[in-house]
N, C-alpha and C positions, 0 to 999 in steps of 0.2 A: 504493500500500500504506500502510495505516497505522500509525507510530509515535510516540512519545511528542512528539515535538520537531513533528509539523506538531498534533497534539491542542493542544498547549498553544499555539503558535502562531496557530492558528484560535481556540480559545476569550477568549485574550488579545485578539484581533480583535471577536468577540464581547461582550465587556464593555465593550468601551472604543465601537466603533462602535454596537453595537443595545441596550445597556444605560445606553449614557453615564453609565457609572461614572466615579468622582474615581482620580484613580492614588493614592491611600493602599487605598480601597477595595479596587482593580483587586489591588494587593499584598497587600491582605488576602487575598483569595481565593483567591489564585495562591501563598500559603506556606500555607494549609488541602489544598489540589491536591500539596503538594509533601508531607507527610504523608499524604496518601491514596497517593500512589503511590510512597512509602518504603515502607509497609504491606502493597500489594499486592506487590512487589517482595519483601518477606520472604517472601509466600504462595503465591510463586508462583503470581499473580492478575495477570491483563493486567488494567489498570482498569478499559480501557472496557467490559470483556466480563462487568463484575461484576454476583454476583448481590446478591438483596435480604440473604440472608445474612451474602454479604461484606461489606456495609455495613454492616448491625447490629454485626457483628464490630468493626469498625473503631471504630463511636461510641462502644461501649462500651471501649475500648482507648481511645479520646481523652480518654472520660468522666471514666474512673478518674486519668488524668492531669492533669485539668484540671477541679478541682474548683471553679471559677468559672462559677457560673450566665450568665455573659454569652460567657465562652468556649468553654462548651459551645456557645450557642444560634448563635455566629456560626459555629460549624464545623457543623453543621450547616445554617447557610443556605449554605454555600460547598457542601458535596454534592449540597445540591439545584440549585443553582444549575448544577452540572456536569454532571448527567445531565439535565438540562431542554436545557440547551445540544446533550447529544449526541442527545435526543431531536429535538430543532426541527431539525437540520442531519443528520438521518439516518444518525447514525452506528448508530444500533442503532436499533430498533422499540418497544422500552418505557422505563419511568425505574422503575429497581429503587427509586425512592429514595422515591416515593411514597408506602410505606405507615410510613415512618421517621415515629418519633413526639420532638416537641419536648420537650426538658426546660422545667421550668417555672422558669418567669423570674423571681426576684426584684424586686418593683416599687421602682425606686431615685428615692428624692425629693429632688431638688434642692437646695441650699442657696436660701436667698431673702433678701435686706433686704427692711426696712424700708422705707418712704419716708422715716423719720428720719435712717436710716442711710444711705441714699442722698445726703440733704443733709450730712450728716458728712463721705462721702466727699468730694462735691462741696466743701466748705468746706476742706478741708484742704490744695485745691491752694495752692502759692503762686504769686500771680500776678506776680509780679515778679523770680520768677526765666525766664529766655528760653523755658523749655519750657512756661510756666504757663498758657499761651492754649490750644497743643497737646494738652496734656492735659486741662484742661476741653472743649472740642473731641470728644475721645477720646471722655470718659464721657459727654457727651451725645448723641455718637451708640450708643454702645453701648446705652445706657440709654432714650433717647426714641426710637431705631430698633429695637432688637431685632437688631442686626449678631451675627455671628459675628466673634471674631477674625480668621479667615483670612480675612473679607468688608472687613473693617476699612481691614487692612493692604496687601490690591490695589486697593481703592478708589482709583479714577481722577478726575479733577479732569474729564473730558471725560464721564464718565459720572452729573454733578453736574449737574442741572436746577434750581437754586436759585430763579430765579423763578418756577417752578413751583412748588416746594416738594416737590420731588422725586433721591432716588435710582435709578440702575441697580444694580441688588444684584449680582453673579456669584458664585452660590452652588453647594451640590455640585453635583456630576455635570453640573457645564456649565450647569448651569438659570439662567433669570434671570428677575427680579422686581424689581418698582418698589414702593420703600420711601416714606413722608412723612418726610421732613426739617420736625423742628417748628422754629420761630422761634429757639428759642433757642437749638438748636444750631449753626442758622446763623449765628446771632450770633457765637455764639463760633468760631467756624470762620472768618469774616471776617475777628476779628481775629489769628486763627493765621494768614490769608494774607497776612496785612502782615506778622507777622516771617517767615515762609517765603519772601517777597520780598526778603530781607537775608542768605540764606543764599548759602553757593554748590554750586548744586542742580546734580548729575553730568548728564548728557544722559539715561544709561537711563533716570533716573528723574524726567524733570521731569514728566510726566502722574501722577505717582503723589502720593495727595491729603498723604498725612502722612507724613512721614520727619525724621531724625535731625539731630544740628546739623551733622554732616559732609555734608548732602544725599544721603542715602541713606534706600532703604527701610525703617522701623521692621519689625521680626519680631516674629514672634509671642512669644517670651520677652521681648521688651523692654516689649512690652503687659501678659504678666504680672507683670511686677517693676516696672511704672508702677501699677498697680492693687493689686498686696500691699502696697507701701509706701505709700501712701496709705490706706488699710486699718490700718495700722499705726499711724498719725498719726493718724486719726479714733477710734482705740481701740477698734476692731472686732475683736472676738475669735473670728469665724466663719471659718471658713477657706475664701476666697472669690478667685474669678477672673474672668477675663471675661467666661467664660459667666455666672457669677453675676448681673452685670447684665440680660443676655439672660433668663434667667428670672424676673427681677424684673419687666421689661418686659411680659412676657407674665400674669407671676401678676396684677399690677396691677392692669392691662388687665381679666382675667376677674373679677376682685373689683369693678370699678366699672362690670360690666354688659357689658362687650365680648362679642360673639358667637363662639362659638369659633370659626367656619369663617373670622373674620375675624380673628383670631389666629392662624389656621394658614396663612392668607396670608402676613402682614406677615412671620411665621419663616421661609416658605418650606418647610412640611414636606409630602410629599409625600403620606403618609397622615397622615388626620387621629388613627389610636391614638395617634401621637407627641405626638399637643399635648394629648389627654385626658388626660395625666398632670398637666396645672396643675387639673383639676378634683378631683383626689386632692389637688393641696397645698390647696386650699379648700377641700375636706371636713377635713384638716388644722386648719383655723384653725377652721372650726365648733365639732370637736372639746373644741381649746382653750376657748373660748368657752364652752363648756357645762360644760364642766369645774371655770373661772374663775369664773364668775358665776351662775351655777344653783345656787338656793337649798338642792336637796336635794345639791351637793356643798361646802357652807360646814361 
């Protein structure tokens, strides 16, 4: 018979085995789920039994609540996601959810440096204080790889092909991808693993590439407050994070000729809509350009 506790337990199965979702995702979904079936539970609506109506019902109740075009759009992938689910594994025969229509998404454009700026940052490390190899290290992988934060900071020393010239990325949903590690960030990672050989590194974490002077794994707040304050010190007034590098990488890239599908590699995005947005921040700078220098706007 079916109840709410094997539904969630089978579809939890289902995201994580046959979708190879990240468990942030996985919880995304699964507290979208948990408002769907608050709502049905007022309406005296079994979920799975709902029709296309009850769902209309429902969006438009999350709508009005969540007036953030990105939080509509993901409660909405989390519905569809659920009746696809109960579709493909035969809990019912249709997906009431199919004719649900997307709210329109706000195109959100990235913050971006410069390459001046990027050399600011870089210049602002000091190198003579103990961390100062590690964090140049940092931004050159961020910046000449295109890493994610959370890529950054799992990054394993056995997952490091350096004479190749080569990363093992483990990026969302379990995926993995080989990154180019340029010269120079090797460089400077070389000399980060001469003082990371004078620390004293805990057991859990001795495969782990970059970590703290206690020999422990750096987090991801620690990479942001390495990156604002040096930010700070370069006198950068853009309000800018790790990712910030990661898009700079990418904008660069597409501005000095790079091919998108090979920019949607090296990011690891799964669809490529996700990397066309660097060709919006370069319509962007066109923009400017025309704006700046075109004689009929002097």
């Amino acid at each position: 018979m079916m109840n709410a506790d094997t539904i969630r337990k089978a579809y939890h199965r289902y995201l994580l085995m046959e979708k190879g979702m990240s468990d942030n995702s996985i919880m995304a979904y699964e507290q979208d789920l948990d408002k769907l079936f608050g709502y049905c539970k007022d309406k005296q609506i079994v979920p799975w039994d709902a029709s296309f109506d009850d769902l209309q019902a429902f969006v438009y109740d999350e709508f009005d609540a969540q007036s953030n075009a990105r939080s509509q759009a993901r409660i909405m992938s989390g519905v569809r996601s659920f009746y696809r689910f109960l579709l493909y594994h035969n809990y019912r025969d249709d997906d009431p959810s199919e004719l649900l229509e997307s709210p329109h998404r706000d195109q959100y454009l990235p913050e971006v440096l410069t390459l001046e700026e990027v050399n600011s940052l870089v210049n602002a490390i000091d190198l003579s204080k103990p961390e100062g190899h590690r964090n140049r290290a940092i931004l050159e992988m961020l910046y000449g790889s295109g890493l994610r934060v959370s890529e950054l900071v799992n990054l394993k020393l056995s997952d490091m092909y350096r004479e190749e010239g080569y990363l093992l990325v483990h990026g969302k949903g379990s995926k993995q991808r080989l990154v180019p590690i340029s010269p120079e960030a090797d460089k400077w990672f070389a000399y980060w693993l001469e003082d990371r050989s004078h620390l004293d590194v805990k057991k859990e974490f001795a495969d782990i590439a970059f970590l703290n002077r206690y020999g422990r794994q750096l987090t991801r707040a620690m990479i942001f407050t390495i990156i604002r304050r040096l930010a700070e010190e370069a006198g950068i007034h853009k309000k800018i994070s790790p990712h910030t590098l990661r898009h700079s990488f990418a904008t660069h890239l597409l501005q000095n000729g790079a091919d998108l599908r090979v920019i949607q590699q090296l990011l690891g995005h799964e669809n490529i809509t996700t990397t066309e947005i660097y060709t919006h921040l370069d319509i962007q700078d066109l923009r400017k350009a025309i704006l700046q220098f075109h004689p009929a706007n002097q």
